[in-house]
C-alpha positions as CSV (number, residue, x, y, z in Angstrom):
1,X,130.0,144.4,150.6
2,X,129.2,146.0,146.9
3,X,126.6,148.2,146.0
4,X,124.1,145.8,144.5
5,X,123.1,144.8,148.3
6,X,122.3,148.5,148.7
7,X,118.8,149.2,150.7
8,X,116.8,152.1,151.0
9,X,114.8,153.9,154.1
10,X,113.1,156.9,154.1
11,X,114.4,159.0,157.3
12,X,111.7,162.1,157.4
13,X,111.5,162.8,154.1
14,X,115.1,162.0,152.9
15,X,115.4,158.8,150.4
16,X,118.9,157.1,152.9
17,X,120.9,154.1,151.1
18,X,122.2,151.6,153.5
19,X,124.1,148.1,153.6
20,X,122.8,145.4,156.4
21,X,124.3,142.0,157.1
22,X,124.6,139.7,160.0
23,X,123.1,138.9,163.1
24,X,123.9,139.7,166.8
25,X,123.8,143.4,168.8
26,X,123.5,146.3,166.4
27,X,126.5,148.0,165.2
28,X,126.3,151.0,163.2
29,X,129.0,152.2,161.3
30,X,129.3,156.2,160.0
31,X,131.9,157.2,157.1
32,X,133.9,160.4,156.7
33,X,134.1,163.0,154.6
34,X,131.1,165.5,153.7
35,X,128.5,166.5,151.4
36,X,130.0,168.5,148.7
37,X,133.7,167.8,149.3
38,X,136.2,168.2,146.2
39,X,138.6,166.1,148.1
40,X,137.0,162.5,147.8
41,X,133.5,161.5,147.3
42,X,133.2,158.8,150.7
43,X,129.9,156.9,151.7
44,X,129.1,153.8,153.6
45,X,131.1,151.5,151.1
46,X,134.1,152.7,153.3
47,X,133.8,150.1,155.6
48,X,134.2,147.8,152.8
49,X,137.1,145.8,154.0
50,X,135.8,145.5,156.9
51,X,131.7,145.2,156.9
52,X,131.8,141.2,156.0
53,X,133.7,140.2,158.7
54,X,132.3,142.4,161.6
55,X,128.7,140.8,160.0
56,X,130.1,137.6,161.9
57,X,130.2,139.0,165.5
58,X,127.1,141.6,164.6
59,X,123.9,142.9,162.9
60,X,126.1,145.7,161.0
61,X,124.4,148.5,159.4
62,X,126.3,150.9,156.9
63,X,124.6,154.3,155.9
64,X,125.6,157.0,153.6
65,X,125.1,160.2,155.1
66,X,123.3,162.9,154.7
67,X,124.2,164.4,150.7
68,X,126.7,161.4,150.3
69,X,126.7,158.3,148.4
70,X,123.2,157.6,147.0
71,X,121.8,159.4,150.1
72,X,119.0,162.5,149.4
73,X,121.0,165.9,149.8
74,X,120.1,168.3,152.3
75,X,116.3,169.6,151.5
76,X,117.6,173.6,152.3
77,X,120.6,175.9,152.6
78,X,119.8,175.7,156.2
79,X,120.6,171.7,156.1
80,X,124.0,172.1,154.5
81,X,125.1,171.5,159.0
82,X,127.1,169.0,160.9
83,X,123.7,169.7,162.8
84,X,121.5,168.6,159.8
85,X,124.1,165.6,159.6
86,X,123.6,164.6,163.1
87,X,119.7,164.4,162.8
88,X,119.7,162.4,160.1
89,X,121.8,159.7,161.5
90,X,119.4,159.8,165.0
91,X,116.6,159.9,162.3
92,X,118.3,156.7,160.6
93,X,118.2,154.5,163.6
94,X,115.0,155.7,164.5
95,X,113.2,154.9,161.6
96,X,114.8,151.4,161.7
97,X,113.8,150.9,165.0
98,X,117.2,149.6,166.5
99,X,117.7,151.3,169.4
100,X,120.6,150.2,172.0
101,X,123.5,150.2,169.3
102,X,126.8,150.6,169.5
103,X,127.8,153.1,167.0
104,X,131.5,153.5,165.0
105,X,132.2,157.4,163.1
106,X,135.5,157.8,161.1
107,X,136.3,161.1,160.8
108,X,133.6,163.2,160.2
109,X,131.5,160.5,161.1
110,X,133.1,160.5,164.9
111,X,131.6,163.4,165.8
112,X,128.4,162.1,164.3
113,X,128.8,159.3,166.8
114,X,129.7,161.8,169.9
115,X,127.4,164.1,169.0
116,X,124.6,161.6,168.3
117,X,125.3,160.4,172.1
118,X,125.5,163.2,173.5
119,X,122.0,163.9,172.6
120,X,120.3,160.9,172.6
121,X,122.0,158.2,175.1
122,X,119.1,156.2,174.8
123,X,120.0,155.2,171.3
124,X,123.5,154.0,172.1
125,X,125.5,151.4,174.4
126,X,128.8,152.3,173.2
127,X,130.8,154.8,171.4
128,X,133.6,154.2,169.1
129,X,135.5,157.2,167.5
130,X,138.2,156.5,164.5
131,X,141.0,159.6,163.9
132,X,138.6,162.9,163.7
133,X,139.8,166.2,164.2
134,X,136.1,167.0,163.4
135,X,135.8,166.1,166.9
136,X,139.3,166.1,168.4
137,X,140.7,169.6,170.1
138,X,143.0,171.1,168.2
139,X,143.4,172.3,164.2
140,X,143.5,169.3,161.6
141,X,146.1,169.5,159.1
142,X,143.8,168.9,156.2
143,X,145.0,172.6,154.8
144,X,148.8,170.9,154.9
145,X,148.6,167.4,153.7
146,X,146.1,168.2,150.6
147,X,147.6,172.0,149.0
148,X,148.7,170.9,146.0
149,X,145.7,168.0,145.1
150,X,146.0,168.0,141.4
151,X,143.0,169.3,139.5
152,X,140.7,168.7,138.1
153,X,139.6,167.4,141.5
154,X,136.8,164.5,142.0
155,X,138.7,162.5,139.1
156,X,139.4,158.6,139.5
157,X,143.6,160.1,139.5
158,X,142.9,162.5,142.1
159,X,140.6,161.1,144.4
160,X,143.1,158.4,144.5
161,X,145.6,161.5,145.3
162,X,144.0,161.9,147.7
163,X,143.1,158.8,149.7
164,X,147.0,158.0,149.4
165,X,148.4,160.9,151.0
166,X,145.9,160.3,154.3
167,X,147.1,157.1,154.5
168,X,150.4,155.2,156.0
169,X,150.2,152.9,152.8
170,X,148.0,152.7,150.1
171,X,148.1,148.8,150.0
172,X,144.4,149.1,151.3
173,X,143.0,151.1,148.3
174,X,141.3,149.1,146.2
175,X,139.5,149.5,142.8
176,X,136.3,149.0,143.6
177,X,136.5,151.5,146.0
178,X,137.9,154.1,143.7
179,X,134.9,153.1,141.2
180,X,132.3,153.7,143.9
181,X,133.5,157.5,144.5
182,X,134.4,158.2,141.3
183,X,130.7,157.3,139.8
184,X,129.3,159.2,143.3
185,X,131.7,162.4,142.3
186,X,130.3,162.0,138.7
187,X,126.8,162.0,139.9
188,X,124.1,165.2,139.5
189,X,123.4,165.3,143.2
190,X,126.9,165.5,144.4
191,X,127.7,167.7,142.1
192,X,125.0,169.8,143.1
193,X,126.5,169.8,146.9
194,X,129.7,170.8,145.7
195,X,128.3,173.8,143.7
196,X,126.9,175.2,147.2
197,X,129.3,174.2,149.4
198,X,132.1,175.7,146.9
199,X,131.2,177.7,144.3
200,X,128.6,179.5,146.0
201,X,130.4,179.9,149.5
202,X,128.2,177.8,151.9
203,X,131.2,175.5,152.9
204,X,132.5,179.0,154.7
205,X,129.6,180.6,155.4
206,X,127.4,178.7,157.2
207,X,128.9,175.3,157.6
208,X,132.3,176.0,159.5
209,X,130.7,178.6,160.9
210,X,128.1,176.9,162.6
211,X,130.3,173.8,163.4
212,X,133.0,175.7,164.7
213,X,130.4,177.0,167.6
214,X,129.0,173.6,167.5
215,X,132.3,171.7,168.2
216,X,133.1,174.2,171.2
217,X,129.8,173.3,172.5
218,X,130.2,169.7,172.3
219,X,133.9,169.2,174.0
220,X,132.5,171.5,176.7
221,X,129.8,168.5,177.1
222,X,132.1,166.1,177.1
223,X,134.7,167.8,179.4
224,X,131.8,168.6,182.1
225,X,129.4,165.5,181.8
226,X,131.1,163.5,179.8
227,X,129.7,160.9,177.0
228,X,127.6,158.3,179.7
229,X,128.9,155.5,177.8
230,X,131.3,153.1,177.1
231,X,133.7,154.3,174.6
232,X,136.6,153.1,172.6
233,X,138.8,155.8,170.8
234,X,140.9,154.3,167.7
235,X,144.0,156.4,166.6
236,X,146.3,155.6,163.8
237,X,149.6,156.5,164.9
238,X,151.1,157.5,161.7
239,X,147.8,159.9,161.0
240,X,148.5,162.9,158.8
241,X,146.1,164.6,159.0
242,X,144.2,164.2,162.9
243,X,147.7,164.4,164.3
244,X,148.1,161.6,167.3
245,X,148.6,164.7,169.7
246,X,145.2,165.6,168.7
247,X,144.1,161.6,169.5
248,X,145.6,162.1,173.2
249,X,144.4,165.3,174.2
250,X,140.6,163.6,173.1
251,X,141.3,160.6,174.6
252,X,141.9,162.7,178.1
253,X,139.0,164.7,177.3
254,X,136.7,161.8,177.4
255,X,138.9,159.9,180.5
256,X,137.7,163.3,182.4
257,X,134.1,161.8,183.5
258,X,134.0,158.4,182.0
259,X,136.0,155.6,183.6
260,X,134.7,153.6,180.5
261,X,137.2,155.0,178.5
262,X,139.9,153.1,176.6
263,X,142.1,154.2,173.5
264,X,143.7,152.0,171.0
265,X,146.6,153.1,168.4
266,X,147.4,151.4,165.3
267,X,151.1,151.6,164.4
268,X,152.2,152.0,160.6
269,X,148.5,153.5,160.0
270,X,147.2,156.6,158.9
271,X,143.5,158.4,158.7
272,X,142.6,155.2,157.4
273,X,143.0,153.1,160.2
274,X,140.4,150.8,160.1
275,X,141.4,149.8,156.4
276,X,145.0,149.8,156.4
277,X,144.2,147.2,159.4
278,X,141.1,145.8,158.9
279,X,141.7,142.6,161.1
280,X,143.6,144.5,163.8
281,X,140.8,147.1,164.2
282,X,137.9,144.4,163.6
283,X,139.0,142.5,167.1
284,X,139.3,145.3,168.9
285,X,136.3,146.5,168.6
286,X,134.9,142.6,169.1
287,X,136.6,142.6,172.1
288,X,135.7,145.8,173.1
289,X,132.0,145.6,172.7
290,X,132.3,142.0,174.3
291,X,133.9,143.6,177.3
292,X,130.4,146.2,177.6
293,X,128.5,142.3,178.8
294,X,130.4,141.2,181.3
Protein backbone atom coordinates (compact mmCIF):
# COMPACT_ATOMS: atom_id res chain seq x y z
CA UNK A 1 0.00 0.00 0.00
CA UNK A 2 1.87 3.44 -1.07
CA UNK A 3 0.43 6.38 -2.43
CA UNK A 4 1.01 5.89 -6.14
CA UNK A 5 -2.05 3.32 -6.15
CA UNK A 6 -4.11 6.25 -4.82
CA UNK A 7 -7.74 6.63 -6.56
CA UNK A 8 -10.05 9.38 -6.64
CA UNK A 9 -14.13 9.66 -6.35
CA UNK A 10 -16.13 12.50 -6.22
CA UNK A 11 -18.59 12.06 -3.02
CA UNK A 12 -21.19 15.20 -3.64
CA UNK A 13 -19.00 17.63 -4.59
CA UNK A 14 -15.84 16.75 -2.52
CA UNK A 15 -12.60 15.40 -4.70
CA UNK A 16 -12.10 11.80 -1.93
CA UNK A 17 -8.63 9.81 -2.30
CA UNK A 18 -8.93 6.17 -1.75
CA UNK A 19 -6.79 2.82 -1.91
CA UNK A 20 -8.68 -0.49 -3.32
CA UNK A 21 -7.23 -3.95 -3.48
CA UNK A 22 -8.52 -7.46 -3.35
CA UNK A 23 -11.42 -9.45 -3.90
CA UNK A 24 -14.12 -10.96 -1.66
CA UNK A 25 -16.99 -9.03 0.79
CA UNK A 26 -16.32 -5.34 1.12
CA UNK A 27 -14.37 -4.10 3.95
CA UNK A 28 -13.93 -0.58 4.57
CA UNK A 29 -11.45 0.77 6.73
CA UNK A 30 -11.66 4.59 8.49
CA UNK A 31 -8.39 6.25 10.01
CA UNK A 32 -8.10 8.53 13.08
CA UNK A 33 -7.27 11.70 13.81
CA UNK A 34 -9.11 14.91 12.26
CA UNK A 35 -9.05 17.66 9.93
CA UNK A 36 -6.79 20.37 11.18
CA UNK A 37 -5.09 18.48 14.00
CA UNK A 38 -1.47 19.81 15.16
CA UNK A 39 -0.92 16.45 16.69
CA UNK A 40 -0.28 14.19 13.55
CA UNK A 41 -1.50 14.55 10.08
CA UNK A 42 -3.29 10.61 9.68
CA UNK A 43 -5.19 9.49 6.41
CA UNK A 44 -6.00 6.10 4.96
CA UNK A 45 -2.25 5.10 4.55
CA UNK A 46 -2.73 4.19 8.29
CA UNK A 47 -3.81 0.91 7.57
CA UNK A 48 -0.59 0.43 5.78
CA UNK A 49 0.71 -2.57 7.53
CA UNK A 50 -2.14 -4.01 7.41
CA UNK A 51 -4.19 -3.23 3.90
CA UNK A 52 -2.03 -5.97 1.77
CA UNK A 53 -2.82 -8.68 3.71
CA UNK A 54 -6.52 -8.19 4.68
CA UNK A 55 -6.70 -7.63 0.50
CA UNK A 56 -6.27 -11.61 0.66
CA UNK A 57 -9.47 -12.42 2.59
CA UNK A 58 -11.37 -9.00 1.12
CA UNK A 59 -12.24 -6.29 -1.39
CA UNK A 60 -10.50 -3.60 1.10
CA UNK A 61 -11.22 -0.03 0.63
CA UNK A 62 -9.08 2.76 2.35
CA UNK A 63 -10.35 6.50 2.39
CA UNK A 64 -8.95 9.59 3.70
CA UNK A 65 -11.54 11.46 5.40
CA UNK A 66 -13.12 14.33 5.14
CA UNK A 67 -10.12 17.48 5.17
CA UNK A 68 -7.44 14.63 5.62
CA UNK A 69 -4.84 13.17 3.43
CA UNK A 70 -5.45 14.24 -0.25
CA UNK A 71 -9.22 14.40 0.64
CA UNK A 72 -11.20 17.99 -0.39
CA UNK A 73 -11.63 20.03 3.01
CA UNK A 74 -14.80 20.76 4.36
CA UNK A 75 -16.71 23.22 1.66
CA UNK A 76 -18.00 25.67 4.92
CA UNK A 77 -17.48 26.57 8.60
CA UNK A 78 -20.57 24.65 9.11
CA UNK A 79 -18.73 21.36 7.73
CA UNK A 80 -15.75 21.62 10.11
CA UNK A 81 -18.43 18.50 12.20
CA UNK A 82 -17.96 14.91 13.30
CA UNK A 83 -21.50 15.26 11.53
CA UNK A 84 -20.00 16.62 8.21
CA UNK A 85 -17.41 13.65 8.75
CA UNK A 86 -20.00 11.11 9.00
CA UNK A 87 -21.85 12.08 5.78
CA UNK A 88 -19.07 12.00 3.81
CA UNK A 89 -18.08 8.46 4.69
CA UNK A 90 -22.08 7.28 4.04
CA UNK A 91 -21.55 9.54 0.83
CA UNK A 92 -18.23 7.46 0.11
CA UNK A 93 -19.86 4.07 -0.09
CA UNK A 94 -22.65 5.44 -1.71
CA UNK A 95 -21.14 6.80 -4.57
CA UNK A 96 -19.13 3.56 -4.91
CA UNK A 97 -22.03 1.60 -4.89
CA UNK A 98 -20.89 -1.16 -2.23
CA UNK A 99 -23.47 -1.48 0.02
CA UNK A 100 -23.50 -4.48 2.63
CA UNK A 101 -19.90 -3.77 4.07
CA UNK A 102 -18.38 -4.39 7.02
CA UNK A 103 -16.79 -1.28 8.17
CA UNK A 104 -13.38 -0.81 10.62
CA UNK A 105 -12.93 3.05 12.40
CA UNK A 106 -9.75 3.64 14.60
CA UNK A 107 -10.17 6.21 16.73
CA UNK A 108 -11.93 8.96 15.45
CA UNK A 109 -12.77 6.83 12.68
CA UNK A 110 -14.86 4.35 15.33
CA UNK A 111 -17.37 6.60 15.85
CA UNK A 112 -17.47 7.23 12.15
CA UNK A 113 -18.24 3.52 11.90
CA UNK A 114 -20.98 3.63 14.91
CA UNK A 115 -22.37 6.55 13.90
CA UNK A 116 -22.44 5.59 10.17
CA UNK A 117 -24.58 2.41 11.40
CA UNK A 118 -26.48 3.82 13.48
CA UNK A 119 -27.93 5.80 10.70
CA UNK A 120 -27.85 3.83 7.86
CA UNK A 121 -27.88 -0.09 8.81
CA UNK A 122 -28.54 -0.73 5.31
CA UNK A 123 -25.04 0.06 4.42
CA UNK A 124 -23.31 -2.22 6.91
CA UNK A 125 -23.08 -6.08 7.99
CA UNK A 126 -20.75 -5.52 10.67
CA UNK A 127 -19.14 -3.09 12.95
CA UNK A 128 -15.63 -3.08 14.07
CA UNK A 129 -14.42 -0.26 16.54
CA UNK A 130 -10.47 0.07 17.26
CA UNK A 131 -9.56 2.19 20.83
CA UNK A 132 -11.79 5.47 20.48
CA UNK A 133 -12.69 7.64 23.18
CA UNK A 134 -14.38 9.57 20.32
CA UNK A 135 -16.88 7.11 20.92
CA UNK A 136 -16.16 5.38 24.16
CA UNK A 137 -17.96 6.89 27.61
CA UNK A 138 -15.75 8.50 29.51
CA UNK A 139 -12.83 11.56 29.08
CA UNK A 140 -9.74 10.58 26.81
CA UNK A 141 -6.50 11.32 28.16
CA UNK A 142 -5.30 13.10 24.99
CA UNK A 143 -4.86 16.42 27.26
CA UNK A 144 -2.29 14.08 29.52
CA UNK A 145 -0.26 11.99 27.28
CA UNK A 146 0.44 14.91 24.63
CA UNK A 147 1.19 18.44 27.11
CA UNK A 148 4.46 18.88 26.48
CA UNK A 149 4.55 17.88 22.27
CA UNK A 150 7.59 19.76 21.30
CA UNK A 151 6.96 22.55 18.88
CA UNK A 152 7.01 23.43 16.23
CA UNK A 153 4.21 20.85 15.86
CA UNK A 154 3.35 18.99 12.41
CA UNK A 155 7.29 18.41 11.91
CA UNK A 156 8.70 14.92 10.74
CA UNK A 157 10.48 15.12 14.83
CA UNK A 158 7.27 15.81 16.34
CA UNK A 159 4.74 13.97 14.57
CA UNK A 160 6.91 11.06 15.31
CA UNK A 161 6.57 12.50 19.10
CA UNK A 162 3.75 12.01 18.85
CA UNK A 163 2.77 8.63 17.34
CA UNK A 164 5.46 7.14 19.92
CA UNK A 165 3.93 8.25 22.98
CA UNK A 166 0.22 6.58 21.80
CA UNK A 167 1.81 3.65 21.37
CA UNK A 168 3.15 0.45 23.54
CA UNK A 169 6.24 0.38 21.12
CA UNK A 170 7.21 2.32 18.36
CA UNK A 171 8.69 -0.84 16.50
CA UNK A 172 5.65 -0.35 14.14
CA UNK A 173 6.40 3.28 12.95
CA UNK A 174 7.90 3.18 9.89
CA UNK A 175 9.36 5.83 7.53
CA UNK A 176 7.17 5.88 4.92
CA UNK A 177 4.59 6.48 7.12
CA UNK A 178 6.26 9.41 8.77
CA UNK A 179 6.87 10.78 4.94
CA UNK A 180 3.20 10.48 4.14
CA UNK A 181 2.07 12.89 7.20
CA UNK A 182 4.77 14.97 7.07
CA UNK A 183 4.22 15.94 3.25
CA UNK A 184 0.14 15.94 4.25
CA UNK A 185 1.08 18.43 7.31
CA UNK A 186 3.25 20.46 4.77
CA UNK A 187 0.48 20.71 2.39
CA UNK A 188 -1.79 24.19 1.67
CA UNK A 189 -5.11 22.42 2.43
CA UNK A 190 -4.17 21.10 5.72
CA UNK A 191 -2.70 23.81 6.64
CA UNK A 192 -5.69 25.67 5.93
CA UNK A 193 -7.75 23.23 8.34
CA UNK A 194 -5.46 23.92 11.03
CA UNK A 195 -5.70 27.68 10.71
CA UNK A 196 -9.63 27.28 11.43
CA UNK A 197 -9.70 24.70 13.56
CA UNK A 198 -6.81 26.47 15.75
CA UNK A 199 -5.97 29.81 15.07
CA UNK A 200 -9.29 31.00 14.46
CA UNK A 201 -11.21 28.91 17.32
CA UNK A 202 -13.47 26.53 15.34
CA UNK A 203 -11.82 23.40 17.01
CA UNK A 204 -13.76 24.85 20.38
CA UNK A 205 -16.36 26.48 19.09
CA UNK A 206 -18.23 24.56 16.97
CA UNK A 207 -16.61 21.25 16.59
CA UNK A 208 -16.54 19.92 20.37
CA UNK A 209 -19.31 21.72 20.83
CA UNK A 210 -21.41 20.09 18.51
CA UNK A 211 -19.79 16.54 19.04
CA UNK A 212 -20.00 16.71 22.57
CA UNK A 213 -24.03 16.82 22.09
CA UNK A 214 -23.63 14.55 19.29
CA UNK A 215 -21.65 11.76 21.23
CA UNK A 216 -24.40 11.94 24.12
CA UNK A 217 -26.90 11.39 21.50
CA UNK A 218 -25.28 8.46 19.99
CA UNK A 219 -24.40 6.27 23.33
CA UNK A 220 -28.05 7.01 24.18
CA UNK A 221 -28.79 5.08 20.73
CA UNK A 222 -26.75 2.54 21.40
CA UNK A 223 -27.71 1.99 25.08
CA UNK A 224 -31.61 1.91 24.10
CA UNK A 225 -31.56 0.24 20.53
CA UNK A 226 -28.39 -0.78 20.27
CA UNK A 227 -26.13 -0.95 16.85
CA UNK A 228 -28.50 -4.01 14.84
CA UNK A 229 -25.34 -5.56 13.88
CA UNK A 230 -22.67 -7.64 14.44
CA UNK A 231 -19.93 -5.97 16.09
CA UNK A 232 -16.34 -6.58 17.13
CA UNK A 233 -14.72 -4.01 19.56
CA UNK A 234 -10.67 -4.15 19.51
CA UNK A 235 -8.87 -2.62 22.61
CA UNK A 236 -5.21 -2.42 23.13
CA UNK A 237 -4.59 -3.04 26.56
CA UNK A 238 -1.69 -0.94 27.11
CA UNK A 239 -3.73 2.19 25.40
CA UNK A 240 -2.74 5.60 26.70
CA UNK A 241 -4.76 7.51 25.75
CA UNK A 242 -8.62 5.55 25.33
CA UNK A 243 -7.94 4.06 28.73
CA UNK A 244 -9.03 0.07 28.70
CA UNK A 245 -11.68 1.11 31.39
CA UNK A 246 -13.05 3.25 28.78
CA UNK A 247 -12.90 -0.07 26.23
CA UNK A 248 -15.08 -2.09 28.90
CA UNK A 249 -17.58 0.29 29.87
CA UNK A 250 -18.20 0.50 25.59
CA UNK A 251 -17.95 -2.94 25.25
CA UNK A 252 -21.05 -3.26 27.97
CA UNK A 253 -22.73 -0.48 26.35
CA UNK A 254 -23.03 -2.28 23.10
CA UNK A 255 -23.54 -6.08 25.00
CA UNK A 256 -26.83 -4.02 26.34
CA UNK A 257 -29.11 -4.83 23.08
CA UNK A 258 -26.84 -6.78 20.85
CA UNK A 259 -26.03 -10.37 21.60
CA UNK A 260 -23.62 -10.05 18.57
CA UNK A 261 -21.22 -8.44 20.52
CA UNK A 262 -17.63 -9.61 21.18
CA UNK A 263 -14.43 -7.67 22.40
CA UNK A 264 -10.92 -8.45 21.77
CA UNK A 265 -7.75 -6.98 23.74
CA UNK A 266 -4.36 -6.87 22.48
CA UNK A 267 -1.72 -7.13 25.26
CA UNK A 268 1.65 -5.02 24.95
CA UNK A 269 -0.36 -2.55 22.52
CA UNK A 270 -1.36 0.84 22.66
CA UNK A 271 -3.76 3.29 20.51
CA UNK A 272 -2.12 1.70 17.73
CA UNK A 273 -3.35 -1.58 17.93
CA UNK A 274 -3.95 -2.69 14.80
CA UNK A 275 -0.20 -1.74 13.82
CA UNK A 276 1.80 -2.68 16.63
CA UNK A 277 -0.10 -6.19 15.85
CA UNK A 278 -0.89 -6.28 12.48
CA UNK A 279 -1.19 -10.17 12.10
CA UNK A 280 -2.88 -10.57 15.49
CA UNK A 281 -5.63 -7.94 14.67
CA UNK A 282 -5.76 -9.05 10.79
CA UNK A 283 -7.20 -12.74 12.03
CA UNK A 284 -9.38 -11.55 14.21
CA UNK A 285 -11.17 -9.68 12.24
CA UNK A 286 -10.96 -12.68 9.44
CA UNK A 287 -12.41 -14.76 11.83
CA UNK A 288 -14.73 -12.50 12.97
CA UNK A 289 -16.35 -11.44 9.78
CA UNK A 290 -16.15 -15.34 8.76
CA UNK A 291 -18.10 -16.06 11.94
CA UNK A 292 -21.22 -13.20 10.47
CA UNK A 293 -21.75 -16.52 7.49
CA UNK A 294 -22.32 -19.23 9.33
Amino acid sequence: MNSTDEKFVDVNGIRTRYFEKGSGENLVLIHGGVFGSNDAADCGLDWGLNFDALARWFHVYALDKLGQGLTDNPPSDDDYTMAATVRHAIGFIEALKLGGVHVVGHSRGAYVAARMTLERPDLVRSCIPVDTNTLAPGMGRNHIVFADAPEPRLTRESQRWVIERYSYSGAHITEDWLDSMTEIAQLPKYQETVDRMVTRGLRKSLFLTKHSLQKEETLGWIRDRGLQRPTLLVWGYNDPTATLAQGLRLFELLTLRERRSQMHIINRAGHFSYREHPREFNEVLRGFIASQGR
